[in-house]
ZASE-475642 format. One record per residue: residue in three letters; x, y, z of N, C-alpha, C, CB in turn. Coordinates in pm, whole numbers, padded with zeros to 5 digits, always signed. Glycine has a CB too. Layout:
BEGIN
alaXYZXYZXYZXYZ ...
This chain:
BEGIN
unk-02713-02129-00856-02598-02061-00803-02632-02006-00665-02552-01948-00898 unk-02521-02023-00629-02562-01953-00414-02617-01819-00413-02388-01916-00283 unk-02700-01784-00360-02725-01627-00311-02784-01596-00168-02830-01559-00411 unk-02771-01455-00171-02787-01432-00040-02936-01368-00011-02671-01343+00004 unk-03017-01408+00083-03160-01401+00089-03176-01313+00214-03234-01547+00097 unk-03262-01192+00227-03322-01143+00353-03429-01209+00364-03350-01005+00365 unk-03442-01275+00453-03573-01292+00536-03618-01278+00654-03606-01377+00535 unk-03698-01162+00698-03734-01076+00811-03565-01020+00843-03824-01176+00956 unk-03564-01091+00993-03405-01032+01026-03356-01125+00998-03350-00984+01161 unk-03314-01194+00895-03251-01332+00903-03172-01289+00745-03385-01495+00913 unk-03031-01330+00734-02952-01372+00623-02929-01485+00590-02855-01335+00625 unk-02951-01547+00460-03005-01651+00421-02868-01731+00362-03126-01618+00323 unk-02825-01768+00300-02734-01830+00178-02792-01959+00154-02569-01849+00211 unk-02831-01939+00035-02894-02048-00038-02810-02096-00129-03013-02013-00101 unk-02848-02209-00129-02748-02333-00225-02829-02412-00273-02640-02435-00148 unk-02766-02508-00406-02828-02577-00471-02795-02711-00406-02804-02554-00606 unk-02883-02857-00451-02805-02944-00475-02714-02952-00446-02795-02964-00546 unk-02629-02925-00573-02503-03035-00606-02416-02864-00550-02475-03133-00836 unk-02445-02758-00517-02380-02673-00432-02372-02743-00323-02436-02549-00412 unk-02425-02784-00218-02443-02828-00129-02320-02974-00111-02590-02839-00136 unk-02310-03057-00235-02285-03138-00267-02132-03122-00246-02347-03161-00371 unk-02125-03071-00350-01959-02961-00339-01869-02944-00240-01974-02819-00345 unk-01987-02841-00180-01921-02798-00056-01939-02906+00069-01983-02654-00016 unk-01990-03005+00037-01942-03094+00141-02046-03014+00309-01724-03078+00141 unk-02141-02923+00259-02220-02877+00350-02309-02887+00368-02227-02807+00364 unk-02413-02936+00415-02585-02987+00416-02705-02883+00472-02600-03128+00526 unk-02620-02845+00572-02723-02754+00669-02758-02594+00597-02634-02726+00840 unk-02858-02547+00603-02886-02391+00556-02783-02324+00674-03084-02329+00571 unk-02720-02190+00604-02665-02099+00654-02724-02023+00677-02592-02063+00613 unk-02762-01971+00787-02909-01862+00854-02797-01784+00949-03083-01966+00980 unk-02826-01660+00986-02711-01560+01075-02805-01454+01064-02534-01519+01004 unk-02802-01380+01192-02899-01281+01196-02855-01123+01164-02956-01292+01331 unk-02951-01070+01105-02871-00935+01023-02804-00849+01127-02985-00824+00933 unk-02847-00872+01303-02728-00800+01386-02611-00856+01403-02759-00774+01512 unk-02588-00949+01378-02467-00998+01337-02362-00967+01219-02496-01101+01326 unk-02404-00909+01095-02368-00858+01005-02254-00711+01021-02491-00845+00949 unk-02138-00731+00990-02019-00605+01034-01982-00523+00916-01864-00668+01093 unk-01997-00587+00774-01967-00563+00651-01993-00631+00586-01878-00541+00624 unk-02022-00522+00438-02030-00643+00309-01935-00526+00180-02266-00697+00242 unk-01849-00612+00122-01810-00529+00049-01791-00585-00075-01713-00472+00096 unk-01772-00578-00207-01761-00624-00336-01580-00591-00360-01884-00534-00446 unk-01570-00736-00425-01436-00724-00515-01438-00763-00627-01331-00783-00475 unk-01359-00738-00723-01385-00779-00853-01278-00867-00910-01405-00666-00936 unk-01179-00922-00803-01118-01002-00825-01118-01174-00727-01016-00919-00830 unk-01170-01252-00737-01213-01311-00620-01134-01408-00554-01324-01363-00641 unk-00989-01445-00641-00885-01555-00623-00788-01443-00546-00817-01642-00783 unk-00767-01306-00554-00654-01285-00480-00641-01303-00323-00625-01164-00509 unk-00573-01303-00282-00487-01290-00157-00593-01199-00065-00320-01208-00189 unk-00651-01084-00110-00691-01013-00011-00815-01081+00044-00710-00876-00051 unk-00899-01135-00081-01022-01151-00017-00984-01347+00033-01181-01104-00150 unk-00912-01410-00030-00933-01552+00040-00772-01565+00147-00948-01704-00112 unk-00866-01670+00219-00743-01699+00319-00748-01808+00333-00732-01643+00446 unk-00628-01886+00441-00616-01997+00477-00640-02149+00354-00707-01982+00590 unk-00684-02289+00374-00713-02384+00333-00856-02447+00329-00639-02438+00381 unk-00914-02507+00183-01009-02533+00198-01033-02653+00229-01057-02497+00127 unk-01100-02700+00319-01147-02808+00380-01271-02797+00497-01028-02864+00433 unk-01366-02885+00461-01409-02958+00344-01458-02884+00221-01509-03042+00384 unk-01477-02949+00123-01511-02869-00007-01438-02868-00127-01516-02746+00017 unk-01468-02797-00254-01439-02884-00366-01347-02728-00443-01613-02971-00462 unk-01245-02760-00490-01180-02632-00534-01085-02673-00660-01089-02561-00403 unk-01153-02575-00820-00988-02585-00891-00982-02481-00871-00940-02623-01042 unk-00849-02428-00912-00832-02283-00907-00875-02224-01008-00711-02241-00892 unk-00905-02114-00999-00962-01988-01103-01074-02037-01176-00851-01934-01221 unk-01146-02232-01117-01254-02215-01160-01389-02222-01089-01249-02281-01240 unk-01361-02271-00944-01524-02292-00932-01412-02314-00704-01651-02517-01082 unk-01466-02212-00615-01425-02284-00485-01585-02314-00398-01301-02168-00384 unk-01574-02418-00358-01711-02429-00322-01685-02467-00157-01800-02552-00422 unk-01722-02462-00033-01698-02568+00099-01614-02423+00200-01554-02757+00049 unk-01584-02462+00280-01475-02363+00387-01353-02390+00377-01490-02375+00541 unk-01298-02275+00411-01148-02232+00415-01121-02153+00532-01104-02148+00291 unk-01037-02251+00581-00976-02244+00768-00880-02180+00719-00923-02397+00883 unk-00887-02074+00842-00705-02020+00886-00709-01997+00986-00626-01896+00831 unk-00581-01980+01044-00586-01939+01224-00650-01818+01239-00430-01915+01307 unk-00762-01838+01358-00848-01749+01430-00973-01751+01378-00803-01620+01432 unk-01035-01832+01245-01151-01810+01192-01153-01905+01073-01172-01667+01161 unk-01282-01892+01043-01300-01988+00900-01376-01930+00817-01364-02127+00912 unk-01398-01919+00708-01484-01844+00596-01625-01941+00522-01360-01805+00462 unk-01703-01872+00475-01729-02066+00364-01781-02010+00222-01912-02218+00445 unk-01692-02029+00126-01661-02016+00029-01820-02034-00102-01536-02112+00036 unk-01819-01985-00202-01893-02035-00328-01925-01910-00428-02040-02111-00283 unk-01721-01938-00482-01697-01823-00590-01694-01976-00718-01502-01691-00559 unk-01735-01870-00845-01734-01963-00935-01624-01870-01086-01923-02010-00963 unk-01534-01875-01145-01468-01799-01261-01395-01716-01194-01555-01726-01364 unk-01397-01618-01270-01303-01497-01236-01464-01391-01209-01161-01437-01403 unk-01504-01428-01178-01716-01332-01136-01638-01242-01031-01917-01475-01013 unk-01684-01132-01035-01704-01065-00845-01753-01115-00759-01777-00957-00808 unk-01718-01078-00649-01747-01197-00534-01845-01053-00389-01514-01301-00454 unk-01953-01102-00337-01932-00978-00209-01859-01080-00131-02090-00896-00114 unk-01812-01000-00030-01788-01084+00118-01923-01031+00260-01587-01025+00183 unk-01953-01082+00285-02032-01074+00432-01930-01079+00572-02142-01217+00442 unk-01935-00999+00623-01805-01010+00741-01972-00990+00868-01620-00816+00735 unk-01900-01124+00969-01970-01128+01066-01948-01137+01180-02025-01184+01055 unk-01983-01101+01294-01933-01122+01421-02029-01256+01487-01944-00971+01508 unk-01969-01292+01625-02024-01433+01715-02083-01459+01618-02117-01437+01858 unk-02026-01573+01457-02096-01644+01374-02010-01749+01412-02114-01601+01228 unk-02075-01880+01307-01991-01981+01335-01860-01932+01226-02070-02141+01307 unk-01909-01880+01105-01792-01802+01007-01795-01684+01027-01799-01810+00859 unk-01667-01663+01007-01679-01479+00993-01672-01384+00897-01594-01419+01051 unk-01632-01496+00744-01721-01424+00651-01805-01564+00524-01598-01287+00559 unk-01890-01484+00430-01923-01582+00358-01909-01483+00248-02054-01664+00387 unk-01822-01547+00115-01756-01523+00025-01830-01566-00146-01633-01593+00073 unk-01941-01490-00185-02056-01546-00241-01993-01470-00387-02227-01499-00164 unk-02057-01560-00502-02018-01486-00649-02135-01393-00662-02006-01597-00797 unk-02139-01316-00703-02241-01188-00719-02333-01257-00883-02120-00989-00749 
């Protein structure tokens, strides 16, 4: 399952395999912890507040597993909630995403 790794100043998101697979993403997600604006926990992870826009590329049913990014105008996120789990969000500034949306 994805998680999020400190190493030195560096934020990590690690993926598996067939995570990787999923999401239609290959490369490690590395972003440096001054880049970091927020992280906050929700305990609902399909509503409205915490997701936005469309996912593409990447693999999504609903309410069971979103894996890949989700574009909307002005930004893109990259997704890897799995059930109805809590999710944190990472909110970031000058990233390539501006947040990453991880199951706890």
């Amino acid at each position: 399952m994805a998680e999020v790794i400190e190493q030195g100043n560096q934020l990590v998101l690690k993926l598996s395999l067939i995570e990787k697979i999923f999401a239609l993403h290959f490369k490690q997600l590395t972003v440096s912890k001054e880049k970091l604006i927020g992280k906050k926990s929700y305990a609902k992870p399909w509503s409205t507040e915490v997701l936005k826009g469309v996912r593409a590329p990447g693999t999504g049913f609903p309410y069971l597993i979103l894996l890949g990014t989700m574009r909307y105008r002005g930004g893109k996120d990259f997704t890897a909630i799995y059930k109805k789990r809590p999710v944190t969000v990472y909110e970031f500034t000058d990233y390539n995403f501006k947040r990453w949306i991880v199951t706890e």
